[in-house]
Every structure is written in structure tokens, then in C-alpha cells.
C-alpha positions as CSV (number, residue, x, y, z in Angstrom):
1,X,11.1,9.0,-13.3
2,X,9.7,8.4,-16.7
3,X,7.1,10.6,-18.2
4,X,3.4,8.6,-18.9
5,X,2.7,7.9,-22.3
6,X,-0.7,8.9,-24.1
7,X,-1.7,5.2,-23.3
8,X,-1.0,5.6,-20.0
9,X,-3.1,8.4,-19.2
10,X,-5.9,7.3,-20.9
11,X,-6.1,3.6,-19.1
12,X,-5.4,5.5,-16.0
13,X,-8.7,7.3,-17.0
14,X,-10.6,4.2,-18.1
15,X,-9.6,2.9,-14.7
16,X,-11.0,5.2,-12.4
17,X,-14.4,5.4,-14.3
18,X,-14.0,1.6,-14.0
19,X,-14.0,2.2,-10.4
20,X,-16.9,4.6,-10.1
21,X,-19.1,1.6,-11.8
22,X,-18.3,-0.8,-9.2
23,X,-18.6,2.1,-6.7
24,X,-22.7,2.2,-8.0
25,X,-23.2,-1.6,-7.9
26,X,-21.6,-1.6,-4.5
27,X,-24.0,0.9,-3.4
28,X,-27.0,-0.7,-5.4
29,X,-26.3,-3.8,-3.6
30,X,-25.7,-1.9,-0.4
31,X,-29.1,0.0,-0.2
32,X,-30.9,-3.2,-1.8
33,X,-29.5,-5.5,1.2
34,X,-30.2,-3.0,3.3
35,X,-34.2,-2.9,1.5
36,X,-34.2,-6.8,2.0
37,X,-36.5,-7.1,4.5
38,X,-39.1,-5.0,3.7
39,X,-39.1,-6.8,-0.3
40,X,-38.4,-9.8,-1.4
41,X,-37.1,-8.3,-5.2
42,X,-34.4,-6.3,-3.7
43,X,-33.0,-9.4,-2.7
44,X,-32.5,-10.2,-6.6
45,X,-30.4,-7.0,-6.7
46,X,-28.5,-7.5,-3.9
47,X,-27.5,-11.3,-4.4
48,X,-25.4,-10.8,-7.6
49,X,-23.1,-7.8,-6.0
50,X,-19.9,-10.0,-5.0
51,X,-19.8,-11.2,-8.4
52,X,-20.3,-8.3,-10.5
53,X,-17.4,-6.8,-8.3
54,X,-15.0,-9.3,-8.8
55,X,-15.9,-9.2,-11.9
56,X,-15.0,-5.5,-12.5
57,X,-12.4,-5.5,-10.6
58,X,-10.9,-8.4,-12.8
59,X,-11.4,-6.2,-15.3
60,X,-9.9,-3.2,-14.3
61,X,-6.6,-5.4,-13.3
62,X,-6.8,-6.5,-17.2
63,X,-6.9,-2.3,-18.2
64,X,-4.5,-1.7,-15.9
65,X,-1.8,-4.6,-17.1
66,X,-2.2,-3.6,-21.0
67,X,-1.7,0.0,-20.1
68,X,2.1,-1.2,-19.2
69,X,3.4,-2.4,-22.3
């Protein structure tokens, strides 16, 4: 087994902090769909989550797959 690089470590790094942001908007859109009946602008919040996950998570693929070169 191969030792990690320098760059390795620090995409694994950027990763997981990548993760903890989509953990938030996960549980931003959580709590707002749960607040959607009670107000209409928590709807607004909640609406967009999918997306900005996929988005991240795209993202974090990206990271990940430059981080093995």
C-alpha cells in the first residue's frame, strides 16, 4: 500500500468539509420542509435542496478525481 501524497490529504480534507456543507443544506431543507405548513417562505428554502445537493455532490466527485493524478 502506497503512502498518500500531500495532495491527497488535503482533497481528502476539502472533501469532508464538502460534505459537512451539504450535511447543513440537507438539514436546512429538512427543518424548512418540515416548517412548510405553518409558512409559505420556508417553502422557498426547502424547494432548491435536491439541486444544491447534486450539485455539491458533483463537486465533491470533481475534488475527489483531481486528487488522483
Amino acid at each position: 500500500m502506497q503512502a498518500k501524497t500531500q495532495k491527497e490529504s488535503k482533497m481528502e480534507l476539502v472533501v469532508i468539509g464538502i460534505a459537512l456543507i451539504a450535511f447543513v443544506v440537507g438539514l436546512v431543507g429538512h427543518l424548512a420542509g418540515a416548517s412548510f405548513a405553518n409558512f409559505d417562505t420556508f417553502g422557498y428554502i426547502a424547494a432548491p435542496t435536491p439541486l444544491l445537493l447534486a450539485i455539491i455532490a458533483f463537486v465533491a466527485y470533481k475534488v475527489a478525481a483531481s486528487a488522483e493524478d
